[in-house]
C-alpha positions as CSV (number, residue, x, y, z in Angstrom):
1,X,0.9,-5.6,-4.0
2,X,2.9,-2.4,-2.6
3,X,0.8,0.0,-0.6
4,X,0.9,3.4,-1.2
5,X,0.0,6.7,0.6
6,X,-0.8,10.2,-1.6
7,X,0.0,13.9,0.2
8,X,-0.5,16.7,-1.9
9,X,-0.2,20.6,-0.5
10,X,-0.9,24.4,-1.6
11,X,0.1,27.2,0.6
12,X,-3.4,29.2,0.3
13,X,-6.5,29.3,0.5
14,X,-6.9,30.4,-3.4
15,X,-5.0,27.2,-4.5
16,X,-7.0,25.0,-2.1
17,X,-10.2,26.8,-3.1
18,X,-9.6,26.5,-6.8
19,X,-8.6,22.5,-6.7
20,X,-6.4,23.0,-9.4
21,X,-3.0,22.5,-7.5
22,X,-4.5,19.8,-5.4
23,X,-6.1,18.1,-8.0
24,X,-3.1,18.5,-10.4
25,X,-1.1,17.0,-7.8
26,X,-3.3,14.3,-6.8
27,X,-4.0,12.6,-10.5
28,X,0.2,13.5,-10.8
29,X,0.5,10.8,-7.7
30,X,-2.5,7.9,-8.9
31,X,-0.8,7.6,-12.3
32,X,2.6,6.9,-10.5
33,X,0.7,4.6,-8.1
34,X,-0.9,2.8,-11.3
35,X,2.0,2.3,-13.2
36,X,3.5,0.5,-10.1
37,X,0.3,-1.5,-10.0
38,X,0.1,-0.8,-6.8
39,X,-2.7,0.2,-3.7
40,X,-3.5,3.5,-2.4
41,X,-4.5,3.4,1.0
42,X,-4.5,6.3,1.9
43,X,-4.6,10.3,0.4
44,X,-4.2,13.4,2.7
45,X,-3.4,17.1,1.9
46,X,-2.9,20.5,3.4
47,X,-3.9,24.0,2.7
48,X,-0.3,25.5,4.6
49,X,3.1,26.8,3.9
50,X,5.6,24.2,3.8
51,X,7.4,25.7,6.5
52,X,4.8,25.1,8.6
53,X,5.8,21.8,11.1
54,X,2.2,21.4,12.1
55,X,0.3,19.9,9.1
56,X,-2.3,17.7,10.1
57,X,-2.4,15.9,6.5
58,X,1.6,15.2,6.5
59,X,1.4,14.0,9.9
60,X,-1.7,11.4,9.5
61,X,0.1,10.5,6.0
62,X,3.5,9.8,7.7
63,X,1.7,8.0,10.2
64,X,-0.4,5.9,7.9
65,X,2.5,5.2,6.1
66,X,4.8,4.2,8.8
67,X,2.3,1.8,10.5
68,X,1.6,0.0,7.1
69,X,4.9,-0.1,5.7
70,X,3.7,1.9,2.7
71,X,5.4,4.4,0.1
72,X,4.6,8.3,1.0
73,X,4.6,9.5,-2.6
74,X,4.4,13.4,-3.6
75,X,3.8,14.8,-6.9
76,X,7.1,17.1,-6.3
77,X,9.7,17.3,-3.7
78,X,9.0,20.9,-2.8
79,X,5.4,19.6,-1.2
80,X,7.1,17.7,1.3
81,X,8.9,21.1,2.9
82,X,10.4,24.1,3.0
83,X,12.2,23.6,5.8
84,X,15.6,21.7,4.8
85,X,15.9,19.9,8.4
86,X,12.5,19.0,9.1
87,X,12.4,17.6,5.8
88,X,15.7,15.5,6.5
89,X,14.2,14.5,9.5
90,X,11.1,12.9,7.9
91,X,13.4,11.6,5.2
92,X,15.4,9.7,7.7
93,X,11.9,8.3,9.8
94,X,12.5,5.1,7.9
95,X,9.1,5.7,5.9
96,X,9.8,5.4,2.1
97,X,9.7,8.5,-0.2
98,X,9.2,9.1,-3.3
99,X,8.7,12.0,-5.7
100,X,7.2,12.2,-8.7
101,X,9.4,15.3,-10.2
102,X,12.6,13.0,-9.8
């Protein structure tokens, strides 16, 4: 069974507080998941602008990721980054992407 790991991300506090981004996101990412039959071990998010390098949830998901050979899957490819090389960067870390919008 393929493993999966779920990051999902609003830029403020509104959209954090009001779940509906997250949430939206986050059912968006366990149907995918599902449909693959596969495991999610792992689900991490951030309340940050994706411009922002320093995202504690995008870091521990990479990381969980990385060290079990799982998919990082997004609802859209916007909630990886904002930032075009840091999200080339991550793209070429070897971890598997893959976005729900595509």
């Amino acid at each position: 069974m393929k493993k999966y790991v779920i990051y999902t991300r609003v830029s403020t506090r509104e959209q954090g507080d009001s779940g509906l981004g997250l949430d939206a996101q986050l059912n968006t990412c366990r149907k995918y998941v599902e449909s693959q039959q596969g495991e999610i071990i792992g689900e991490f998010y951030d309340i940050k602008s994706g411009s922002s390098r320093s995202r504690t949830g995008l870091i521990n998901a990479l990381a969980k990721a990385k060290e079990n050979e799982a998919v990082l899957v997004f609802a859209k490819l916007d909630r990886l980054a904002r930032d075009a090389e840091y999200a080339h960067s991550i793209r070429n870390s070897g971890i598997e992407l893959y976005f729900c919008d595509f």
